[in-house]
N, C-alpha and C positions, 0 to 999 in steps of 0.2 A: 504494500500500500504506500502509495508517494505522500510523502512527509508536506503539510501544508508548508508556507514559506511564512517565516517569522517576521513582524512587523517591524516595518523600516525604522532603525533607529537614527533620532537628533545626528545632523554634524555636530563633532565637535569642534569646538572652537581656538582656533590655533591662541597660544601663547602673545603675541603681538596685539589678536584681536581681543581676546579679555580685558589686556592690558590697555588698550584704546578706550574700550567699554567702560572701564572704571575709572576710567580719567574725566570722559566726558559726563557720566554720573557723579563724582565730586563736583566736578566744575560746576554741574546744572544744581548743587545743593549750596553753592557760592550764591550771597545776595549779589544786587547790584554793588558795583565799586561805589558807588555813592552812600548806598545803606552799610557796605562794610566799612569805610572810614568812621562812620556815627558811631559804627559797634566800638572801631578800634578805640575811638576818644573817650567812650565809658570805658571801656575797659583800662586803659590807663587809670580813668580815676579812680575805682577800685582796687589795680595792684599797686596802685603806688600809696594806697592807704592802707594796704597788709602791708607793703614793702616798709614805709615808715616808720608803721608801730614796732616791726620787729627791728629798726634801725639797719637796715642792708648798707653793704658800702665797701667799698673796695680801695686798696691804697693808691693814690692818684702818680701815676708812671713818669708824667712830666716834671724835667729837672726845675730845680729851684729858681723864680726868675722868670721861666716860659708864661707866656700869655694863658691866662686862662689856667694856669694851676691853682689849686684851694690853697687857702693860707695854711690849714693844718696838715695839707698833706694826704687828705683823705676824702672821696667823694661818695657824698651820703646820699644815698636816694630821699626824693623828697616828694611827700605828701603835696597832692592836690585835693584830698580829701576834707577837709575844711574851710575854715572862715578867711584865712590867707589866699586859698586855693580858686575859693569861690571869686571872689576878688580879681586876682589876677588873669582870671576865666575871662570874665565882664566885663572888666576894662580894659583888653587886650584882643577882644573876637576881630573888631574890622583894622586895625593893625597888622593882625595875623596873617589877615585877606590879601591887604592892599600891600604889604609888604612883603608876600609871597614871594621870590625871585623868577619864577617862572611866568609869573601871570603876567605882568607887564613885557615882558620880552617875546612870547610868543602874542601877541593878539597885534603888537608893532610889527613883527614878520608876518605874521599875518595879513596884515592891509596893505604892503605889498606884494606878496603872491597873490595876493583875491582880484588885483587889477590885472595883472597877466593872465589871471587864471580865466577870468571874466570876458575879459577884448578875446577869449577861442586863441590867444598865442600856445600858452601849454599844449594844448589839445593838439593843436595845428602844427606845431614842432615835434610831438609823438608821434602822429602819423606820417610826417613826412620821413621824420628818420626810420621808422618801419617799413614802411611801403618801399622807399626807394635802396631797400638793403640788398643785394645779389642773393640768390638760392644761396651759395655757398655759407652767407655770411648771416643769412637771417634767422637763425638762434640765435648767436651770442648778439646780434643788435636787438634782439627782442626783450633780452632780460636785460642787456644794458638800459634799456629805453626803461623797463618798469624799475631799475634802481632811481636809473634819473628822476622819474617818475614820482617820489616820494617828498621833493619838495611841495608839490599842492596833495598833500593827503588822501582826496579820493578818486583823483584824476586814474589814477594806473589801475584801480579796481573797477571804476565806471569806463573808464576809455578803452584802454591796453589790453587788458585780459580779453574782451569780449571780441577785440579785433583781431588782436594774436592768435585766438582760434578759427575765425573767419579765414586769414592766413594761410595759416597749412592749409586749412580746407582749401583752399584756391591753389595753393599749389602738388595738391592729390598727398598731401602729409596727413596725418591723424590729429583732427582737430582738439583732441583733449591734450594732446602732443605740445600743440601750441598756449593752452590754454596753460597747461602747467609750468611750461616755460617762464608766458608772463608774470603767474602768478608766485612763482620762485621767486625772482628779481625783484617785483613790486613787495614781496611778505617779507621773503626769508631774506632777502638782502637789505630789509628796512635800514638799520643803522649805514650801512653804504653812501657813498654818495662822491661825485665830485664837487661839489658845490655844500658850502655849509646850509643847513635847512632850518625847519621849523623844530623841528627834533631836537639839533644842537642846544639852542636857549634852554628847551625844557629841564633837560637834562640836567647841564651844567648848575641851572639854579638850585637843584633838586641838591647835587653835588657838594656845592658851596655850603650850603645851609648844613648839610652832616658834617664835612668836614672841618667846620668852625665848632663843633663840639671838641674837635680836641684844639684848635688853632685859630681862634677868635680870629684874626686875621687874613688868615686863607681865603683867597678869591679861587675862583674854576669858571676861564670864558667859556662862550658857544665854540670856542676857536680850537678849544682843547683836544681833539681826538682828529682834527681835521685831515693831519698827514695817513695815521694809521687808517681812516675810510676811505680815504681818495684810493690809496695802492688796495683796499678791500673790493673798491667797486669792480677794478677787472680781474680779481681772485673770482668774485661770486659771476662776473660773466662768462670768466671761459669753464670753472666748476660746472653752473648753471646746465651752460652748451653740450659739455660731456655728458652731464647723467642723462641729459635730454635724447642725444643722437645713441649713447652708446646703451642707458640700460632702460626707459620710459618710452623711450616710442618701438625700442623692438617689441619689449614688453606689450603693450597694447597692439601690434600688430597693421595690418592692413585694418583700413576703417571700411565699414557697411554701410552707408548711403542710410539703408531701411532701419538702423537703431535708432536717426533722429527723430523728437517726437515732434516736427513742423516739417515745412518744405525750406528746401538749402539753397534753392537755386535763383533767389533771389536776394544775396548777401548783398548787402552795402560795404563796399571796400572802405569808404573813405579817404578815397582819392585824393587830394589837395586841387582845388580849383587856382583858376588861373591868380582872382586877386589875395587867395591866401596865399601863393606864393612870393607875391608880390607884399606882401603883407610881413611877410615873414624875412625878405632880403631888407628891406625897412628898419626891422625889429633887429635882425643882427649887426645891421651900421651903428644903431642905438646900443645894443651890447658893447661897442668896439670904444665907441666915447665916454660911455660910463666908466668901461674896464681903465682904461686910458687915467682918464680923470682922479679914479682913486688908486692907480697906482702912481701918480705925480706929488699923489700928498703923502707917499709912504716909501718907495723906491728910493730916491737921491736921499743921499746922506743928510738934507737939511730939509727933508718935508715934512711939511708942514703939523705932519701928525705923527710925527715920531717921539720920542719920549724925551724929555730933557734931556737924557745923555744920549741921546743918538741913537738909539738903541728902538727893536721893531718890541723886542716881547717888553711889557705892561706899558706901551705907548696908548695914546687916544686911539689911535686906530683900530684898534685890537680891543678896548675899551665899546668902543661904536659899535662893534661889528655889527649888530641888527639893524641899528639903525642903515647901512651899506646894502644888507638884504632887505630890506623896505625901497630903498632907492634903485639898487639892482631890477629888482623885477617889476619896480611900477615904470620906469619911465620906458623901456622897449613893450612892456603890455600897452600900455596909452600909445605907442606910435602905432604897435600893430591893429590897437580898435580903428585908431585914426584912419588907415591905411584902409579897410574893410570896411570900414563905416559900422562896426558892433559899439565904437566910444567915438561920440559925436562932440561933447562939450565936457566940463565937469560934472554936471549933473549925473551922466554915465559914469566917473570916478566915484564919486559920492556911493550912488547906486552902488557898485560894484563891493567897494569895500563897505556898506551896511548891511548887505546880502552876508557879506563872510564874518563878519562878527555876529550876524543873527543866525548863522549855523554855529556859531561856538557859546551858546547855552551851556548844555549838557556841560560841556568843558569846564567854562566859569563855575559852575556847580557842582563837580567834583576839587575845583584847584580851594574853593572854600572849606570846604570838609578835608581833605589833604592836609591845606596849611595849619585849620587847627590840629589835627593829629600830632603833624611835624614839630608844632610849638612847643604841645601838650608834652613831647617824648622829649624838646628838650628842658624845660623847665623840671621833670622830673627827675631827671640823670638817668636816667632807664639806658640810653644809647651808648651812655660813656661808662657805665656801669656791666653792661652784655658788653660791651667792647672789650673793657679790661679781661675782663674774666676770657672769653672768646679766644684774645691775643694771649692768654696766659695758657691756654689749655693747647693751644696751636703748638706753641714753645715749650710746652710740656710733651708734647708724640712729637714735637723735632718737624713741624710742616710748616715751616716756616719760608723755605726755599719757593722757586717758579712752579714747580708742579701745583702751589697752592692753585693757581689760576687755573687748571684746569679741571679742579672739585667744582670751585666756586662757579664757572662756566658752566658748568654742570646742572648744578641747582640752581642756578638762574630758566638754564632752559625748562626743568621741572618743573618750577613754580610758573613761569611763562605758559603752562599747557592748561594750567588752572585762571589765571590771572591774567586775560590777553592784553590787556594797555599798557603799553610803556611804561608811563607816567604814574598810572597807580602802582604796578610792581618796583618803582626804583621809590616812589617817595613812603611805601613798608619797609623796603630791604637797605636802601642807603645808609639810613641812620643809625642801623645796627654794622655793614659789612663796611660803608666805609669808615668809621673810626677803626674797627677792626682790626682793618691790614693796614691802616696807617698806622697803628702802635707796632704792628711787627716789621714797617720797615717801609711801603709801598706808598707812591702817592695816590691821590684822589682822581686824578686824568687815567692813570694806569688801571686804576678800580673803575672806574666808568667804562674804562674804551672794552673793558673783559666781559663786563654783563650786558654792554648792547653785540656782543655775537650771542649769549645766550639767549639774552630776548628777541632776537633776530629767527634766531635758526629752526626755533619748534612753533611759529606762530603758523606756517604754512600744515602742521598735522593735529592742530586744536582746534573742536568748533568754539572752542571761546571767545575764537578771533572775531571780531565784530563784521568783519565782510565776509566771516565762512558761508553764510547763507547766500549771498550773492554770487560766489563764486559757484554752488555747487548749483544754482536757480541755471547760471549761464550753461553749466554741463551740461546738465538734464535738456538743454534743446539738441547738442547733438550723441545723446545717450538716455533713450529717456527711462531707463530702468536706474539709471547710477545711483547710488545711494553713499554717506555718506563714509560708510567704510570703505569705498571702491576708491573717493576720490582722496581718500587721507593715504591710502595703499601707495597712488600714483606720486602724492606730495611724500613719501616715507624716503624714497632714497636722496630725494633732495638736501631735507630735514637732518641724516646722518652724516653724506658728504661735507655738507657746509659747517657741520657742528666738528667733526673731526679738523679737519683742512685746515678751517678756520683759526680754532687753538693754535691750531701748528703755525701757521701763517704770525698766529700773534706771539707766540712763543719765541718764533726766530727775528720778527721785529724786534721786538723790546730788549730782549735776552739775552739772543747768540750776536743778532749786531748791533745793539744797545742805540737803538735810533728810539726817537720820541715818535710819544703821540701824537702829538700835535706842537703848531710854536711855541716854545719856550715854554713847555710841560715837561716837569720834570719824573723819572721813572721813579725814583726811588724817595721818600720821604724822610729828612730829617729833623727834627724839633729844634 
């Protein structure tokens, strides 16, 4: 008698995918960054009124003299939990705010990029440098194009990605091929760039403010990491290129026509028409005069914005820098609306930049809850207090040496799979990791330039990332089964190459040829 056949059992589920599974289940049990900063600011007042009562306090490292050392030598965690606490609370909220280092420098880079972004130059210079790239060469300009891409924020995930897969499709390539490509470049190479961004300011201010827990004095410009991202940018495009050609599009194979869930055959290339190119030789004469301009005030030995001894690092210029990216990108945006006819008068400036400050709500609304946290941790010694101990326990297992930075890269990327915004995971992690490695030896540029490859590298394999939905919306027209394991699958070899490479990349920077970060940032911190 033939034996019935035993009911099909569950796949099980590879190791990678559990592990995915549980990542984006914590994440989805994460409030909003906005509600979690509220949480973190009680929760300070709480530990720091257990911490108090039992007197917490650790002996302060800094020699006798240094800025910002206690007079007795020892730094006590201190109660927010009372009458003092309450006080300092209230009369300190829009201080906290308006003197946040980050909020005014990003919303001033801001209303320059919104005027380029606005007059269609951004737009208009992505597609051109796409479109007119040779088969050979059109991966690595495609992820070059989404690194560049990251000065106007949502330009490479609305523009770029949706085109870049348009792309290969046009040129008989596999349209998730191109898709992934873009989306590498514009995600996973965020921190990249040739050009200082919107990102820099944030950063830095975030920077600044930890690092002055151990060095009241310590400045960290937009300017700081600037050399280490420029030589990053064409790491992560020819990186990008290889996993693309050599292990993502074999991978996905020849593309089927019939998986799209639309008709294909009516793509808009985005062409560049005649007066946007016209538009666009316009806009780089304007590049050419500005660039011109501000290197006459910094180039020769007596320009004008050099620093009283002559010298480029802590000069005005260097000082300005935002203010240079505000001027940068409004006056060739204004000649390109000019040129096109999208900016007619100022009224269309005006427009343009009230439009981008009225997308930076949300923004202004977490940088408030942020800054109280940031205060809150540091009024309390919590930051310099986890720091010592941190740098003591470091130096106690002997990890003190360059391999630190590749732990720390490590659990940047980690915490980045939960935590997708920049800005909220560095203004958590700053205040504890950079006094940290500044006590055992490191400076603050050096600790910056390490956690933007970790926040960089896993943003492309987390739905936490705020444009995962839009990316996966775009697939789904030429896959329409894809789901979202299928497309974090295709982002995983990206996500590993760039996370390895990268370390390496910043290891033999800093390290083996002891070049900086950025201008006149130095590697190694001394008190």
């Amino acid at each position: 008698m033939q034996q019935s056949a035993s009911p099909q059992q569950p796949m099980k589920k590879s190791l990678m995918t559990r592990f995915l599974d549980s990542v984006e289940y914590l994440g989805n049990l994460l409030p909003h960054p906005i509600t979690l900063f509220a949480l973190f600011c009680l929760a300070i007042l709480v530990f720091s009124g257990i911490a108090g009562y039992f007197e917490v306090s650790v002996l302060d490292p800094r020699p006798e003299g240094a800025p910002g050392r206690t007079a007795d030598g020892v730094i006590h965690v201190v109660s927010l939990l009372n009458a003092e606490g309450l006080e300092l609370i209230v009369t300190n909220l829009v201080k906290n705010f308006v003197g946040f280092a980050p909020l005014g420098t990003v919303l001033v880079a801001m209303l320059g990029v919104a005027i380029a972004e606005y007059s269609g130059l951004l737009s208009a210079a992505m597609r051109g440098l796409v479109m007119t790239a040779s088969k050979r060469m059109v991966t690595v300009t495609v992820i070059f194009a989404g690194i560049i891409s990251n000065t106007a924020s949502e330009l490479g995930y609305v523009v770029l990605i949706p085109l870049a897969a348009m792309l290969f499709h046009s040129l008989g390539r596999h349209p998730l091929a191109g898709l992934a490509a873009a989306f590498a470049g514009v995600s996973g190479g965020y921190s990249a760039n040739l050009l200082i961004g919107t990102v820099d300011p944030l950063l830095s201010g975030i920077t600044e403010t930890a690092a002055q827990m151990i060095d009241p004095t310590y400045t960290v410009g937009p300017e700081a990491n600037w050399y280490f991202m420029f030589i990053s940018t064409f790491f992560i495009a020819i990186t990008g290129a290889f996993v693309t050609e050599k292990i993502v599009e074999p991978k996905l194979g020849k593309y089927n026509v019939d998986e799209a869930s639309e008709d294909l055959t009516n793509d808009n290339m985005g062409l560049l028409t005649a007066i946007e190119k016209k538009g666009l030789m316009y806009a780089g004469f304007a590049v050419l005069v500005v660039s011109a301009l501000l290197a006459w005030t910094i180039v020769p030995d007596d320009g004008i914005l050099r620093s009283a001894t002559g010298t480029v690092a802590g000069s005005p210029f260097l000082k300005s820098i935002v203010a240079f990216i505000f001027v940068f990108f409004a006056v060739p945006g204004f000649v390109y609306g000019k040129v096109v006819g999208t900016m007619k008068n100022d009224r269309d400036v005006i427009d343009a930049m009230a439009k981008s400050m009225s997308s930076m709500g949300l923004y202004i609304v977490l940088i408030f809850f942020a800054a109280q946290f940031v205060a809150f941790f540091n009024w309390t010694n919590f930051g310099q207090v986890i720091a010592v101990s941190g740098a003591n326990f470091l130096q106690a297992i002997n990890l003190t040496g360059p391999m630190l930075f590749f732990a720390f890269i490590l659990m940047c990327g980690f915490i980045n799979l939960m935590i997708g915004s920049a800005s909220a995971q560095w203004a958590v992690t700053a205040p504890i990791f950079v006094p940290m490695l500044m006590l055992v030896g490191y400076a603050p540029e050096t600790i910056q330039a390490a956690y933007r490859i970790g926040d960089s590298t896993t943003n492309i394999i987390t739905p936490m990332m705020s444009y995962f939905g839009i990316i996966l919306a775009v697939a789904t027209r030429y896959m329409k089964n894809l789901g979202i394991g299928t497309l974090i699958a295709i982002m995983l070899p990206y996500s590993i190459c760039f996370m390895i490479g990268w370390s390496i990349l910043f290891y033999l920077w800093v390290f083996a040829f002891g070049l900086p970060v950025g201008p006149g940032a130095a590697t190694f911190y001394t008190p």
